[in-house]
N, CA, C and O of each residue as an XYZ file, in Angstrom:
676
protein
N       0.614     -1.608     -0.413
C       1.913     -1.724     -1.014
C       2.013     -0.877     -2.281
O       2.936     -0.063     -2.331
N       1.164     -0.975     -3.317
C       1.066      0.132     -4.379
C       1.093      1.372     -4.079
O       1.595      2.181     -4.859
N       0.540      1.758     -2.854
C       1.012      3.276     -2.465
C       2.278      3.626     -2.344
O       2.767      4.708     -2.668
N       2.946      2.483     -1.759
C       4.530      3.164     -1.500
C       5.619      2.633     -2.750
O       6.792      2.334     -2.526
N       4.818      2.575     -4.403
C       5.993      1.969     -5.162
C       5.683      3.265     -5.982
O       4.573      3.641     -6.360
N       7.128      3.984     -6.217
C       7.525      5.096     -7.028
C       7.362      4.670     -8.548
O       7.356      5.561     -9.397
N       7.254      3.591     -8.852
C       7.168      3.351    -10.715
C       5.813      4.007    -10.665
O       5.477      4.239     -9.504
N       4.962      4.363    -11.540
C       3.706      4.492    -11.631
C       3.157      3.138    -12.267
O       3.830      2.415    -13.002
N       1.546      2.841    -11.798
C       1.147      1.180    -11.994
C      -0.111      1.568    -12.976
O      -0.715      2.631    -13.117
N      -0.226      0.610    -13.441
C      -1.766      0.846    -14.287
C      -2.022     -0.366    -14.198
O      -1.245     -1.318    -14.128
N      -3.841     -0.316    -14.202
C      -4.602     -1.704    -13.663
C      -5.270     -1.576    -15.131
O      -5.684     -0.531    -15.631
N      -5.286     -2.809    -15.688
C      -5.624     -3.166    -16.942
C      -7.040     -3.738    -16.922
O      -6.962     -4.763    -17.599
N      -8.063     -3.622    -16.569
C      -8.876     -3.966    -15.768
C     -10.460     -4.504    -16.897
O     -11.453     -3.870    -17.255
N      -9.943     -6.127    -17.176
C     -10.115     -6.530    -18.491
C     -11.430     -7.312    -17.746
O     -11.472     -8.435    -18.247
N     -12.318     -7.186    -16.931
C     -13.420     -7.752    -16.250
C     -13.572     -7.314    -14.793
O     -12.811     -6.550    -14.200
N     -14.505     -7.820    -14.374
C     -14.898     -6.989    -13.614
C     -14.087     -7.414    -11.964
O     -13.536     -8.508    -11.839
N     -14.120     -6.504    -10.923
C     -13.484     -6.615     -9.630
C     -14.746     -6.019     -8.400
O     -15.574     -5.109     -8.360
N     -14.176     -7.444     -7.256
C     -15.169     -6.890     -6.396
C     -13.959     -7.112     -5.121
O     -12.828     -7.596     -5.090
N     -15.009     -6.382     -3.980
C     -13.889     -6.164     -3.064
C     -12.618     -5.926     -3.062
O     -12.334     -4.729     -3.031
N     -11.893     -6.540     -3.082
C     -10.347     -6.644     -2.643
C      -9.833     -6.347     -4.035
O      -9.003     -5.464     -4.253
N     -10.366     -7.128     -4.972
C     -10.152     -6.910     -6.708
C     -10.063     -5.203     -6.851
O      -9.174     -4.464     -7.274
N     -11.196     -4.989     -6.383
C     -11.407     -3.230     -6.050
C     -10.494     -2.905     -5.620
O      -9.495     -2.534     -6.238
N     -10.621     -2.965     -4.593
C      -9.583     -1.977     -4.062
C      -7.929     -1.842     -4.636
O      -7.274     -0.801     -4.589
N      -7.547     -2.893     -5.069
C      -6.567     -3.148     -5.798
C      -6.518     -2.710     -6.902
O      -5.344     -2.545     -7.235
N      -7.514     -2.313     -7.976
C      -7.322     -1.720     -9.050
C      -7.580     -0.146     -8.536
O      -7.378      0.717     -9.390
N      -7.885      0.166     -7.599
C      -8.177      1.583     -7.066
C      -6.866      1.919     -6.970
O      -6.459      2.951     -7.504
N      -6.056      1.103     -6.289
C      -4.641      1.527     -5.632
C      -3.706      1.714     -7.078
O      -2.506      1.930     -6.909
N      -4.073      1.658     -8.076
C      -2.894      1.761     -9.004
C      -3.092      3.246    -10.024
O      -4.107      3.602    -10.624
N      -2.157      3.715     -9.979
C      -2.330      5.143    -10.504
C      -2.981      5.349    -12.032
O      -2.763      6.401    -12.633
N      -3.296      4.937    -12.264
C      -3.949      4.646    -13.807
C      -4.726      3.517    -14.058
O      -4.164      2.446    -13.828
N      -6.117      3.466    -14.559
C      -7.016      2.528    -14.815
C      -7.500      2.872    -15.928
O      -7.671      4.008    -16.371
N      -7.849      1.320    -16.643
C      -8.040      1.415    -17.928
C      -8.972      0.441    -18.100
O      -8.524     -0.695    -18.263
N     -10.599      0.643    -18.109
C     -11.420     -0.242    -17.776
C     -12.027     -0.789    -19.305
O     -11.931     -0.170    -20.364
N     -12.796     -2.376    -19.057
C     -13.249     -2.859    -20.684
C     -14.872     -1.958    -19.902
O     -15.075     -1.627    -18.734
N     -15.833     -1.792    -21.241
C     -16.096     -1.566    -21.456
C     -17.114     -1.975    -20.890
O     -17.888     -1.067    -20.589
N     -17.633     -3.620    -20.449
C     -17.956     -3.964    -20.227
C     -18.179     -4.920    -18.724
O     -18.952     -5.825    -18.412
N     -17.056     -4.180    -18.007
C     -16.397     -4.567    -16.470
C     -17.376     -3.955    -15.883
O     -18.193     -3.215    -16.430
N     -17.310     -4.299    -14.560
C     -17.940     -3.243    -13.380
C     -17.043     -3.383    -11.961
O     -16.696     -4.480    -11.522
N     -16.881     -2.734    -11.634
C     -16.323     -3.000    -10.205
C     -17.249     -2.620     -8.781
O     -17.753     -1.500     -8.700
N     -17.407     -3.481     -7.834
C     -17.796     -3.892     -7.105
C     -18.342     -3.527     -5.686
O     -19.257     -4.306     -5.421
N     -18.135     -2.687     -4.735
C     -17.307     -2.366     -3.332
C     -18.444     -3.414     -2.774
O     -19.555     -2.887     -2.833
N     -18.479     -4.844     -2.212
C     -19.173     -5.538     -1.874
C     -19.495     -5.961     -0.645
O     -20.310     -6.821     -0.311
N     -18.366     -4.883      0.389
C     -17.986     -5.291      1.604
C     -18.849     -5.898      2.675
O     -18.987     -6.856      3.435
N     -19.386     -4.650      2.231
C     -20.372     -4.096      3.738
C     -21.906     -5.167      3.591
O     -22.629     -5.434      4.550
N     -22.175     -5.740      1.899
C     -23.213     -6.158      1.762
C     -22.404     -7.900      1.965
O     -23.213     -8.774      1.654
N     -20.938     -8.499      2.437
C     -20.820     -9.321      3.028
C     -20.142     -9.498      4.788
O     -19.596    -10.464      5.321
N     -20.469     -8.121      5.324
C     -20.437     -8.320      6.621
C     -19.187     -7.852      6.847
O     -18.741     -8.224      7.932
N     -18.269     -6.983      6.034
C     -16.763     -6.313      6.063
C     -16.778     -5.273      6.008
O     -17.858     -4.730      6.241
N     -15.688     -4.488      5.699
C     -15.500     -3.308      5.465
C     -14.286     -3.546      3.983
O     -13.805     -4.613      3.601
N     -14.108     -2.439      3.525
C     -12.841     -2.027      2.827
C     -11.380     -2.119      3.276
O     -10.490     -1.288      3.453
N     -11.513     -3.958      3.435
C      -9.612     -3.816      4.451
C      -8.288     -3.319      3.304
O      -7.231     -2.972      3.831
N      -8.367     -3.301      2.021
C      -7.232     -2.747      1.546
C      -6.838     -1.478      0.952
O      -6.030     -1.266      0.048
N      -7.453     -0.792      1.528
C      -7.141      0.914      1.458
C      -8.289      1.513      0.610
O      -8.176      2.608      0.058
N      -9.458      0.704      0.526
C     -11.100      0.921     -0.093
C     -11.140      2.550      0.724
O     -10.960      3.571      0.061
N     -11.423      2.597      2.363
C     -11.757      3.729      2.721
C     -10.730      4.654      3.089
O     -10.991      5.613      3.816
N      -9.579      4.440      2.641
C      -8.212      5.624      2.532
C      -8.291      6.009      0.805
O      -7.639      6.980      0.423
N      -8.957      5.361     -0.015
C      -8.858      5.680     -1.343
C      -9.677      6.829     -1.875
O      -9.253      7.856     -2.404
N     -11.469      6.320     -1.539
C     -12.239      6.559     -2.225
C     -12.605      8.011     -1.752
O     -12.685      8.922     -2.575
N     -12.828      8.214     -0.390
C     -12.758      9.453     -0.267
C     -11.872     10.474     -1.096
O     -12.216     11.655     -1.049
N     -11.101     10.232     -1.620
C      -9.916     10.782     -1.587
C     -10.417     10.876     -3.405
O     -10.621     12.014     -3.827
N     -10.553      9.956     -4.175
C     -10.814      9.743     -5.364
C     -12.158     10.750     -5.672
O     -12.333     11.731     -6.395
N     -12.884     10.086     -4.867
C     -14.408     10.833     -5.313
C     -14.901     11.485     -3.952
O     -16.113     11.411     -4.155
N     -14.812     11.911     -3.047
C     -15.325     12.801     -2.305
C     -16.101     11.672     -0.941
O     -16.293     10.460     -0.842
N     -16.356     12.836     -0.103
C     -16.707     11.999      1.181
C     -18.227     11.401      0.789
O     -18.406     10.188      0.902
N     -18.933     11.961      0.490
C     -20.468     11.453      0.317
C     -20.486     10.596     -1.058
O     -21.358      9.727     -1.018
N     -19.913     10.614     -1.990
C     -20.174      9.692     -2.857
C     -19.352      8.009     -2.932
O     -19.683      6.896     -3.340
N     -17.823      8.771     -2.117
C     -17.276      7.163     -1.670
C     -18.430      6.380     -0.352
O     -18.654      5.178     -0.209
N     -18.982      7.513      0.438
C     -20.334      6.686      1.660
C     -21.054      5.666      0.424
O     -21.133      4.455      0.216
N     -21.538      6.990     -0.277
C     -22.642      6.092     -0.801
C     -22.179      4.459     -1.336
O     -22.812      3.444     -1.045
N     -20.984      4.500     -2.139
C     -20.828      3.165     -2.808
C     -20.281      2.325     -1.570
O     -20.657      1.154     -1.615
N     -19.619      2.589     -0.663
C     -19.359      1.822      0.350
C     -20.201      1.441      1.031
O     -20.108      0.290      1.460
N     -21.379      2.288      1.402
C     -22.080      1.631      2.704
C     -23.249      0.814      1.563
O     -23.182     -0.373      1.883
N     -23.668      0.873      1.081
C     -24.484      0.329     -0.031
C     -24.095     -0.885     -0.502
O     -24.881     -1.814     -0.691
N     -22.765     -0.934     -0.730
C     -22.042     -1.891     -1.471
C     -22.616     -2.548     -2.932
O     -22.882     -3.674     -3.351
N     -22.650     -0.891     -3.551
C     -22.740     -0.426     -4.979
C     -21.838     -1.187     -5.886
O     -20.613     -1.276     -5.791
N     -22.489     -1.634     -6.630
C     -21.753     -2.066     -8.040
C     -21.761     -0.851     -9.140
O     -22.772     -0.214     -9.436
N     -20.538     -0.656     -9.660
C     -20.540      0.353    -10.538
C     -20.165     -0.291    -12.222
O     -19.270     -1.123    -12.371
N     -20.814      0.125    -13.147
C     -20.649     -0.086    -14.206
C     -19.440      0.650    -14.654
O     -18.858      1.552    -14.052
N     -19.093      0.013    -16.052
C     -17.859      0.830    -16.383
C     -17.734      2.656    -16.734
O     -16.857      3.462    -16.424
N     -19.119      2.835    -17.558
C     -19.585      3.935    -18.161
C     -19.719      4.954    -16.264
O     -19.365      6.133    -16.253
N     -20.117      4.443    -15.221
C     -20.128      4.826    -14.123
C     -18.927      5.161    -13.636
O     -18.726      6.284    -13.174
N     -18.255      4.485    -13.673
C     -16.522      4.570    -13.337
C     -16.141      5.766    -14.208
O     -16.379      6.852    -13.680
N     -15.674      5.797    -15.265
C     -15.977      7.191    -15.622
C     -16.576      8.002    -15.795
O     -16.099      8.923    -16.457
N     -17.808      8.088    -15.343
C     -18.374      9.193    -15.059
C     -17.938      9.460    -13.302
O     -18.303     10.501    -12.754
N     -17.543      8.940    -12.926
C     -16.977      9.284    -11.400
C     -15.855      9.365    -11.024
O     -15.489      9.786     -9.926
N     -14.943      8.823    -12.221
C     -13.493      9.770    -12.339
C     -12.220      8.182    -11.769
O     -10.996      8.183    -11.631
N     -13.292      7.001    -11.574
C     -12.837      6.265    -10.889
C     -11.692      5.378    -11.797
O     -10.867      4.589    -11.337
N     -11.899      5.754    -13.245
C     -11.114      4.982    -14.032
C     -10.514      6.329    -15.515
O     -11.128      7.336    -15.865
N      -9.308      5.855    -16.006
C      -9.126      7.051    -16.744
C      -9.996      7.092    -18.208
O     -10.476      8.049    -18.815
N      -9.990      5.830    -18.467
C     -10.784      5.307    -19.887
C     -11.817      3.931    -19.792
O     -11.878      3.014    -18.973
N     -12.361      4.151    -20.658
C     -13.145      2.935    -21.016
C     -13.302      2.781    -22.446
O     -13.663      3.570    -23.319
N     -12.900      1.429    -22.472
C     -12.541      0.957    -23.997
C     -13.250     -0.611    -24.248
O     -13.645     -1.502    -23.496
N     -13.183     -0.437    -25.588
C     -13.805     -2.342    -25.785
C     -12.817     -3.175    -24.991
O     -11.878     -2.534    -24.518
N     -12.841     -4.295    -24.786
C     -12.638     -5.468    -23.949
C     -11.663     -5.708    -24.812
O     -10.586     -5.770    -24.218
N     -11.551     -5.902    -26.175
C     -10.405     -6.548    -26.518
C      -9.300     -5.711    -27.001
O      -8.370     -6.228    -27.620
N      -9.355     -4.058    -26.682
C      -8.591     -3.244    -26.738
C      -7.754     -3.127    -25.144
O      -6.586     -2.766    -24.998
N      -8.731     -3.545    -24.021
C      -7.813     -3.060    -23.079
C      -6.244     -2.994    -22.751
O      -5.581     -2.144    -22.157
N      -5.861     -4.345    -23.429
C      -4.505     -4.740    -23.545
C      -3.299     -3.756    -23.931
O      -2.288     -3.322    -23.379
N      -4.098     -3.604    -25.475
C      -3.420     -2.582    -26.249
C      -3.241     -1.122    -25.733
O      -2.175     -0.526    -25.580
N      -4.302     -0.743    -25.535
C      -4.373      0.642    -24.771
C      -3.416      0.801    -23.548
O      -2.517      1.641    -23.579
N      -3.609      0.017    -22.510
C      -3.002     -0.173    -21.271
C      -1.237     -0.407    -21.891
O      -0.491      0.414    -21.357
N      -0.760     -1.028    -22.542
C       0.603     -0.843    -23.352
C       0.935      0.081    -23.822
O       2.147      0.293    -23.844
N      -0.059      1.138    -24.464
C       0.381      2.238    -25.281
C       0.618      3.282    -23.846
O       1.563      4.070    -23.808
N      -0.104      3.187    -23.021
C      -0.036      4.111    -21.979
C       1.367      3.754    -21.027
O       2.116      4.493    -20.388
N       1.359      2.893    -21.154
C       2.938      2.609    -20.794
C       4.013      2.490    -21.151
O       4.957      2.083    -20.473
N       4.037      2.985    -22.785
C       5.115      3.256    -23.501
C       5.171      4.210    -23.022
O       6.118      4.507    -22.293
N       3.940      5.196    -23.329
C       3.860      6.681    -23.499
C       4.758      7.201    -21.982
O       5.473      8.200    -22.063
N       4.671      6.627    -20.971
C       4.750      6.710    -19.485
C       6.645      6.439    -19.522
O       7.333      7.219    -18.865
N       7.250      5.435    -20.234
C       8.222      5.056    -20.215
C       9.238      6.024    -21.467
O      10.438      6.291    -21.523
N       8.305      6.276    -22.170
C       9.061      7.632    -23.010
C       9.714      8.724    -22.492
O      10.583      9.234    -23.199
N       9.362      9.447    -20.831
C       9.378     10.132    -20.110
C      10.723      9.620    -19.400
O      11.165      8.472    -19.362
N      11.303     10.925    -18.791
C      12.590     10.987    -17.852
C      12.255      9.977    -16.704
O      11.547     10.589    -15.903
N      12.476      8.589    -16.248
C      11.975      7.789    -15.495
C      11.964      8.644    -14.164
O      10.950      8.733    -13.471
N      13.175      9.275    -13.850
C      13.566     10.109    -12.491
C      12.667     11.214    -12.228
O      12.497     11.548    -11.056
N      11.954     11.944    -13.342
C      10.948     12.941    -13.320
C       9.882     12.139    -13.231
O       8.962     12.643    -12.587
N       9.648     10.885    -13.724
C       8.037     10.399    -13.981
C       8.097     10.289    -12.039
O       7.326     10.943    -11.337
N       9.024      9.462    -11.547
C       9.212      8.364     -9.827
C       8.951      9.809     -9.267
O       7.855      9.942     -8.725
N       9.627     10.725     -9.297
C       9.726     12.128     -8.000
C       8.200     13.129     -8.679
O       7.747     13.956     -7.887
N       7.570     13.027     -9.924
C       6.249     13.616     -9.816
C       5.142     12.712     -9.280
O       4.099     13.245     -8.902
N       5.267     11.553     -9.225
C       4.392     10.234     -8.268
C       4.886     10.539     -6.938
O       3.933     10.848     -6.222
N       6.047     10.578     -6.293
C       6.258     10.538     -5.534
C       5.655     12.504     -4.472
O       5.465     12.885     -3.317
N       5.614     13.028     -5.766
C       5.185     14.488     -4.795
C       3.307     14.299     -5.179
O       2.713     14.768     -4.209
N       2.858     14.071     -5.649
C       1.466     13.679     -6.154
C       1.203     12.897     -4.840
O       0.406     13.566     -4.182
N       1.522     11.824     -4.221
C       1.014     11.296     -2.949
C       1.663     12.379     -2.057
O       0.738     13.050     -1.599
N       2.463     12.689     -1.757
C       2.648     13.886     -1.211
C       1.992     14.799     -0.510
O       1.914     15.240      0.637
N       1.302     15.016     -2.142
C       0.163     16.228     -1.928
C      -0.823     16.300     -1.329
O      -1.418     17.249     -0.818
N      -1.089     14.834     -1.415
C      -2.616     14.642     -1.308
C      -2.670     14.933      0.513
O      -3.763     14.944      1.079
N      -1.111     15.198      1.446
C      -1.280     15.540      2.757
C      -0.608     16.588      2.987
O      -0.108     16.501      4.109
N      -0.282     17.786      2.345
C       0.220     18.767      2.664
C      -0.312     20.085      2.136
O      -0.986     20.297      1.128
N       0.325     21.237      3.401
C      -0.327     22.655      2.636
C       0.541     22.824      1.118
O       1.350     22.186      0.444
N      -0.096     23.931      1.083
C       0.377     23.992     -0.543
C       1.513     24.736     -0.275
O       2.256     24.409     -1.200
N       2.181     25.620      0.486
C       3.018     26.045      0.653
C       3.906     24.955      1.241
O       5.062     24.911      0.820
N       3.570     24.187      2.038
C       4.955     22.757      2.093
C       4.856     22.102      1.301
O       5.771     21.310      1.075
N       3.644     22.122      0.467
C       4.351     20.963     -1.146
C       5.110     21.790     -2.213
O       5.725     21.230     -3.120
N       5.046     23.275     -2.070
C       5.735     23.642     -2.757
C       7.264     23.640     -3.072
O       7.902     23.569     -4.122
N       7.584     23.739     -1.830
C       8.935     23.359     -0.566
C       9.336     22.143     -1.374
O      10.323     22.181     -2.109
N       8.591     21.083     -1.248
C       9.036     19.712     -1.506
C       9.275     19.846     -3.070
O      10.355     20.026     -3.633
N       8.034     19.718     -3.633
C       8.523     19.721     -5.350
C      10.190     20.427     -5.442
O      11.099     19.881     -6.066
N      10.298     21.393     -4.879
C      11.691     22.540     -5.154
C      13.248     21.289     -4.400
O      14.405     21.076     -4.761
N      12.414     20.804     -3.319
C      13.828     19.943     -3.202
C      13.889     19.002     -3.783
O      14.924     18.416     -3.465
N      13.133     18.278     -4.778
C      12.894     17.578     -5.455
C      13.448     17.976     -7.112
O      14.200     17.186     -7.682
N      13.097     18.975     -7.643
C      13.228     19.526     -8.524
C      15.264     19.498     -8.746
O      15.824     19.259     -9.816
N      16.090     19.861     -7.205
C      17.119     20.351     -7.216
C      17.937     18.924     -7.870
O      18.586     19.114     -8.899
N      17.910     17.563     -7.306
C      18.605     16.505     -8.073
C      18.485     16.478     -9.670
O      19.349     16.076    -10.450
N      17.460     16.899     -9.924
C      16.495     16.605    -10.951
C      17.302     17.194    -11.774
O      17.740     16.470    -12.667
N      17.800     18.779    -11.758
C      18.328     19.698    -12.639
C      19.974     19.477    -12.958
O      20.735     20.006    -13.769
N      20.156     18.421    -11.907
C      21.509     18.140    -12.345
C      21.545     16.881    -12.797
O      22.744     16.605    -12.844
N      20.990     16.056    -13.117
C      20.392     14.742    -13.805
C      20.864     14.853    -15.461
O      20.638     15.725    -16.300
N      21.573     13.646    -15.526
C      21.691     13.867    -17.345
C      20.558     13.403    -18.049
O      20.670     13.343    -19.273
N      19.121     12.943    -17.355
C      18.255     12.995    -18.338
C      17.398     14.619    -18.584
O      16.701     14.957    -19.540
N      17.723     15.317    -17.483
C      17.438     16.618    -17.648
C      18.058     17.750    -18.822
O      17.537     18.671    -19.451
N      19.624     17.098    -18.757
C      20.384     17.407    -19.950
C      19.925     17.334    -21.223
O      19.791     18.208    -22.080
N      19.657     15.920    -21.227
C      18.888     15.304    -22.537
C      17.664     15.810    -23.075
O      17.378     15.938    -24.266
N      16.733     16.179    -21.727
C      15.539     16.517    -21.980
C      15.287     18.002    -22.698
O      14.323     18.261    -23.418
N      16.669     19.179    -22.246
C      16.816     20.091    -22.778
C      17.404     20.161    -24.195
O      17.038     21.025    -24.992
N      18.272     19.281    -24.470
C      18.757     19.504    -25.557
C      17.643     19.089    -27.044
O      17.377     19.652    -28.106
N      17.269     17.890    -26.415
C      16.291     17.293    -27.144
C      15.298     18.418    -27.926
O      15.099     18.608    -29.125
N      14.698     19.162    -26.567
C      13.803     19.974    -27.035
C      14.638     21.146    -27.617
O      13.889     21.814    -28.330
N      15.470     21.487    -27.603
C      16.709     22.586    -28.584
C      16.549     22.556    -30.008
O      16.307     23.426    -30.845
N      16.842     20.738    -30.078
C      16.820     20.156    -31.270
C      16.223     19.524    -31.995
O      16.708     18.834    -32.892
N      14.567     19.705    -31.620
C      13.914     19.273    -32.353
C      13.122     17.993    -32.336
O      12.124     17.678    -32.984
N      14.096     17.068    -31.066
C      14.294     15.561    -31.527
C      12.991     15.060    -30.317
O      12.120     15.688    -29.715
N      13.432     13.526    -30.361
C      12.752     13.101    -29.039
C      13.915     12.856    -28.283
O      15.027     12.550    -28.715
N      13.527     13.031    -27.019
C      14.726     12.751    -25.910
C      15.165     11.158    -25.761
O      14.211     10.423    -26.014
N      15.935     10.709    -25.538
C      16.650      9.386    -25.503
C      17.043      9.566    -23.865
O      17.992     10.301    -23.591
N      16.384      8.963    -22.904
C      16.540      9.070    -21.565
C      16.802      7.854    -21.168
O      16.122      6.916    -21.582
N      17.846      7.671    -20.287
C      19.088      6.755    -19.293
C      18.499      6.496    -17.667
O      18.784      5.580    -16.896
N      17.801      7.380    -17.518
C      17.285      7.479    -16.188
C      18.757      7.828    -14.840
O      18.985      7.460    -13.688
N      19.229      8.452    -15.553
C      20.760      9.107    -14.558
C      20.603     10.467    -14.626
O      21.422     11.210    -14.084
């Protein structure tokens, strides 16, 4: 279900996740791990597999041989691991996660909402097309976009100096 929601999601990810927990903080476009979390892939070492998009993710995140490895293993990864494998964007103390994970979603909500939904929306996109048909797409994408009054805004703004004040129209 997080794959097909155009807001962008961030997993605040204030302890640790196994299985399904996993895969669920995998599925959200931004992770922001404590410091002290680990996440899990536990499947296979309880007789499962990855039923919520574990093996449509990880490949995809970290490559075919290193999502094997944590899957078939059913690797626990530390947080400092998670970023070093690209699996999370930050790692922060435990009692910052909150804060951080808010600031990143101001920062996210500061943005033209209609540009933030249609660059998520061509970003999964991508991840199945040549580059010459995603190019295609961004451009029909781009065309609402330019007639958008937060596009207006977004130009003038930068004219004038200011920050943009965006309506999401």
């Amino acid at each position: 279900m997080l794959h097909a929601v155009d807001k962008p999601t961030i997993c605040a990810l204030n302890g640790s996740a196994a299985g399904y927990g996993m895969d669920l903080a995998l599925g959200c476009d931004i992770r922001i791990m404590a410091d002290n979390a680990k996440l899990a892939a536990a499947f296979t070492a309880r007789g499962v597999l990855p039923e919520s998009g574990g093996t449509w993710i990880l490949p995809r995140l970290l490559g075919w041989s290193k999502a094997a490895e944590i899957i078939f293993t059913g690797k626990t990864l530390s947080a400092q691991e998670c970023l070093a494998e690209g699996l999370v964007s930050r790692v922060v103390a435990a009692d910052q996660v909150a804060a951080v994970s808010a600031q990143m979603a101001a920062d996210i909500v500061a943005n033209a909402p209609l540009a933030v939904q249609a660059a998520k929306r061509m970003m999964r996109m991508g991840m199945n097309e040549t580059f010459n048909d995603h190019v295609h797409h961004v451009f029909l994408q781009l065309l609402p976009l330019f007639r958008s009054e937060d596009f207006k805004e977004g130009m003038a703004a930068f004219l004038e100096k200011r920050k943009p004040n965006f309506k999401g129209r």
